[in-house]
N, C-alpha and C positions, 0 to 999 in steps of 0.2 A: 617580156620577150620569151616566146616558147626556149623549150630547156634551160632557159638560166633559172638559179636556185631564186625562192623567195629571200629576202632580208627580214628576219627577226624584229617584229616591233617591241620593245617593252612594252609594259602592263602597268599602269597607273590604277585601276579599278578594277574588279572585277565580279561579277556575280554568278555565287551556287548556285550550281542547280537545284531543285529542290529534292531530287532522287539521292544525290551526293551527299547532302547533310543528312537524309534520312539514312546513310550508312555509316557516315560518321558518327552519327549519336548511338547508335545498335556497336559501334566498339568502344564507346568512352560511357556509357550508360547503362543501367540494369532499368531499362524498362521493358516491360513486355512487348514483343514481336508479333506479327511486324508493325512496321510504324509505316502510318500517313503521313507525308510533311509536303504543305504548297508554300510558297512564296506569298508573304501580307505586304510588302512593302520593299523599296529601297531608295536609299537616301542618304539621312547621313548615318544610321545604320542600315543595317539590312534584315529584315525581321523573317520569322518561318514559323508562323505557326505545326505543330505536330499533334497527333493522336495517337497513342498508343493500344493495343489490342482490347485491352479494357475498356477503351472509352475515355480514358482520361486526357483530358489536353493541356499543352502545356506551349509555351513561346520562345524561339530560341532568337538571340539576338546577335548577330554575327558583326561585330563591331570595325565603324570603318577608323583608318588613321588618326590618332588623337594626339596631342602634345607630347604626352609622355606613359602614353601607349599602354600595356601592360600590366603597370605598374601602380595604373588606376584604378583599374578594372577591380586588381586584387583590392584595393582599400573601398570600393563601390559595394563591392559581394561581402564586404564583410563588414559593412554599416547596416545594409540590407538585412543578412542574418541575424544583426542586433537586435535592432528594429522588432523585426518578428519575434523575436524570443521576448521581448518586454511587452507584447502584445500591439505594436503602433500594426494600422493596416495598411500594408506596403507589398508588393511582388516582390516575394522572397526568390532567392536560385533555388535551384535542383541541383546538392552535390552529384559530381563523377562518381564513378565505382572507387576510383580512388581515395574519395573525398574531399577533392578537391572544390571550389568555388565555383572555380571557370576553368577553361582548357583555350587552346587553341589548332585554328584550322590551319592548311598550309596551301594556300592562293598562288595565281600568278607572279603577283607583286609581292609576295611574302605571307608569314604570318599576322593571322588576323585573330583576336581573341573573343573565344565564344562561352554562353553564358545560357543557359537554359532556366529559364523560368516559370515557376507554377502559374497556370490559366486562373487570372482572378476572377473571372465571370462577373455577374454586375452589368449593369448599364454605363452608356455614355452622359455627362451632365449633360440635365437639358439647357438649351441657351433660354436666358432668363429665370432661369429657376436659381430664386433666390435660397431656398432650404440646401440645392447642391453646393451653391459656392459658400453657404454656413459650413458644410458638411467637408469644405477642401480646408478653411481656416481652419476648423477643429484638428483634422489629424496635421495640418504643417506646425501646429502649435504642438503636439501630443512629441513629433517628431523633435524638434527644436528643444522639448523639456525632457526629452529622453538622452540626449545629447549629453546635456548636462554630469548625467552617469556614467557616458560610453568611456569605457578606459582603454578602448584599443586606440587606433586609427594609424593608417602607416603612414611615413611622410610626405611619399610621392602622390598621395593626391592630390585635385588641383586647389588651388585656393582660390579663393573668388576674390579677390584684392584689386586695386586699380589695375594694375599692369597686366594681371589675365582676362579682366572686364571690359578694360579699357583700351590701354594703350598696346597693345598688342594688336588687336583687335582694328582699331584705326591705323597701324601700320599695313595693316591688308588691305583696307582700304587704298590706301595712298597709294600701294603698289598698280592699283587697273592704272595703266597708262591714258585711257580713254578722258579718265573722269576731269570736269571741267576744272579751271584752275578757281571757279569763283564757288564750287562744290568744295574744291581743296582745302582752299583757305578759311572756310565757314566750320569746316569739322576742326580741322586741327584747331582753330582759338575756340571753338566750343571743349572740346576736350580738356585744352587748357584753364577753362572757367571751370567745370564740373572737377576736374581733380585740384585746384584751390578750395574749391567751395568743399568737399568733400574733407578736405582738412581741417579746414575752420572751424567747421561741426564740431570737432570735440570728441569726444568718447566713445563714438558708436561701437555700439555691441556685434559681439562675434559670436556663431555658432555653428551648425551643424545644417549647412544647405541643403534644399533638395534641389537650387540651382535651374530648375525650370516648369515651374509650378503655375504656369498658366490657365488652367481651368481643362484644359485638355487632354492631358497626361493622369486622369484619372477614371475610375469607373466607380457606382455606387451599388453597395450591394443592396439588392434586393429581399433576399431571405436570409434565414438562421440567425445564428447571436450577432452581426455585423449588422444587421438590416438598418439600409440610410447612413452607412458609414462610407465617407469618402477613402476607397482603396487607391492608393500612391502609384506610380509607375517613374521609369523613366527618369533614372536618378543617374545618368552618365557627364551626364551636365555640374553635378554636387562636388559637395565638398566643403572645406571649412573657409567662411565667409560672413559679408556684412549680413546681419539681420535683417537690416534697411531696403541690401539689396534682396531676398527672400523673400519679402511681402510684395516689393515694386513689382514682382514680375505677373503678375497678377492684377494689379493696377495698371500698369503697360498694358496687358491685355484686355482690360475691361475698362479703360477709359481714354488712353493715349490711342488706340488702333480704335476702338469703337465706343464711342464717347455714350451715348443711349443706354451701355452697360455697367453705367455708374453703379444703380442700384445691386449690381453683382457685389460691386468694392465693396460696399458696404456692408452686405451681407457676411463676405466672405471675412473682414474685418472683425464683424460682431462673435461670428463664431470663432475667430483667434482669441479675442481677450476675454471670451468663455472660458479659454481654460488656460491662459498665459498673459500676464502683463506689456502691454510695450512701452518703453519710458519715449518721454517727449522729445527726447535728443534722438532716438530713433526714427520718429514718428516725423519728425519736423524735416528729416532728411531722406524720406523716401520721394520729393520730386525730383533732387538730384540723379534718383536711380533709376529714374523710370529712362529718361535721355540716354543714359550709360549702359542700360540694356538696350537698347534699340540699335547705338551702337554695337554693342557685342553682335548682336544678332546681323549687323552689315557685314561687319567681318568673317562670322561664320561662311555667309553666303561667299565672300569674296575669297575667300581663301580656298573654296573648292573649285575654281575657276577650271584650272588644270584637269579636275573631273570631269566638271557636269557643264564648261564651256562658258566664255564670255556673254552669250545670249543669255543665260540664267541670272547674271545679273547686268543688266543692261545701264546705260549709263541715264538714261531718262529715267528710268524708278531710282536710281541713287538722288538725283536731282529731287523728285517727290520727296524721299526721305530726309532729306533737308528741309523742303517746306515743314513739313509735319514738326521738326526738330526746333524749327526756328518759331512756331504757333505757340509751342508746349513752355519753351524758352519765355517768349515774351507774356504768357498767362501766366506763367509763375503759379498755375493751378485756378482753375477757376470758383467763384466763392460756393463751399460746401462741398467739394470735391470730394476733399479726405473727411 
């Protein structure tokens, strides 16, 4: 209505511009001026590639709402630091002039915590290149046996345990009002089978996740002393967790979602026990992790509803995802899988 005022909407999301970050980073940074920064992505972060006068590039990652927010971040940048200091190949941060890890931005909806990291250059794996997913087992092995020494870690990061894999996760689910009641009932008694079953198992080993180790979250480098080394990324997902589940995510994605890339599994496998043992109470209970990631990953989807809208995740692909759940369920693996 002409002259009445607008009403204020809140701000649920929101996205930098890419000029803005570029002067944010020129006051929290000593990098040489001026800086290039375009926008790579956004999602469930928000990415910005940067250049600085030199030439040098680097990736800032502007992180969106997480469980426990902040407090991750700091234990993420500072396994990351580790990591590189023992030589594992991983996207280290870029300290602040302060020295700090990561800093944070100040958005419509709040503070958002940002994180600059060094450009790993390298290639993308190729799909079916069996030498690259060798080349992702070696360093999730390198990183997992590096673990083993790391004497920091703060407490607030997350743990990959049922209840933040699992049952959390299918709580977000439940909540789409949409979802069928015969979708309902299928998840919740599967969930309940997988965290029995996951009991019963026994002993599973715990370590040092990188929480989302799919095949795609990496680059191989091409030249210098790394050359054919799988460089790590994309460890916002980590943290201390089953081992079992750390190998499945990787099997989820090379044979649960596209089954033809078996022959990845196994490459990627051969070059884990290159350089680290897996015991068979591990090994025997990575089908139950493959279901429980796929889960995770519904909830991921479902719990940004409020962001990116009920059409993102529609109730007919949930339905799919139940087919697929209930295949993998009654294969119990097919023979020669693992």
């Amino acid at each position: 209505m002409t002259g009445t005022s607008p009403t204020p909407l809140r701000v649920g999301y929101s996205t930098a511009t890419a000029e803005s970050v570029g002067d944010f980073l020129a006051t929290r940074y000593a990098l040489p001026s001026p800086l290039q920064c375009s926008l790579l992505r956004r999602g469930f972060n928000d990415s910005f590639e940067v250049l600085d006068a030199n030439g040098q590039r680097y990736v800032l990652r502007l992180s969106c709402r997480r469980t426990r927010g902040e407090a991750d971040v700091a234990s993420e940048t500072e396994v990351l630091t580790y990591l590189d200091s023992v030589g594992v190949p991983v996207a280290a941060p870029v300290p602040a002039q302060d020295g700090a890890l990561f800093t944070c931005g100040l958005l419509p909806e709040g503070r958002r915590p940002v994180v600059l990291f060094r450009h790993i250059g390298g290639r993308s794996p190729k799909p079916g290149a069996s030498t690259d997913a060798r080349a992702q087992g070696v360093t999730l092995a390198r990183i997992h046996a590096a673990a083993e020494n790391y004497a920091g870690g703060k407490v607030a990061h997350y743990r990959l345990d049922l209840d933040h894999l699992l049952h959390r996760q299918l709580a977000a689910v439940m909540g789409i009002k949409a979802l069928a009641a015969k979708t309902r009932e299928y998840l919740s008694e599967l969930a309940s089978r997988l965290a029995a079953s996951v009991a019963a198992a026994g002993n599973l080993s715990w370590t040092l996740c990188h929480g989302d180790c799919h095949g795609g979250n990496a680059r191989i480098a091409e030249d210098g002393p790394r050359a054919g080394q799988a460089i790590l990324f994309d460890f916002d997902d980590g943290g201390p967790g089953y081992l079992a589940y750390d190998l499945a995510v990787y099997l989820w994605a090379n044979a649960f979602l596209q089954r033809e890339r078996v022959a990845m599994w196994h490459a990627f496998i051969d070059g884990y026990r290159s350089i680290r043992s897996i015991t068979a109470t591990d090994f025997d209970a990575l089908h139950l992790f493959v279901p429980i990631r796929h889960i995770w990953l519904m909830g991921e989807y479902a719990g940004r509803i409020a962001e990116w809208g009920s059409e993102a995740v529609p109730v007919e692909w949930l339905a799919k995802q139940v087919d697929l759940l209930q295949a993998w369920e009654d294969e119990k693996l097919s023979p020669g899988l693992l």
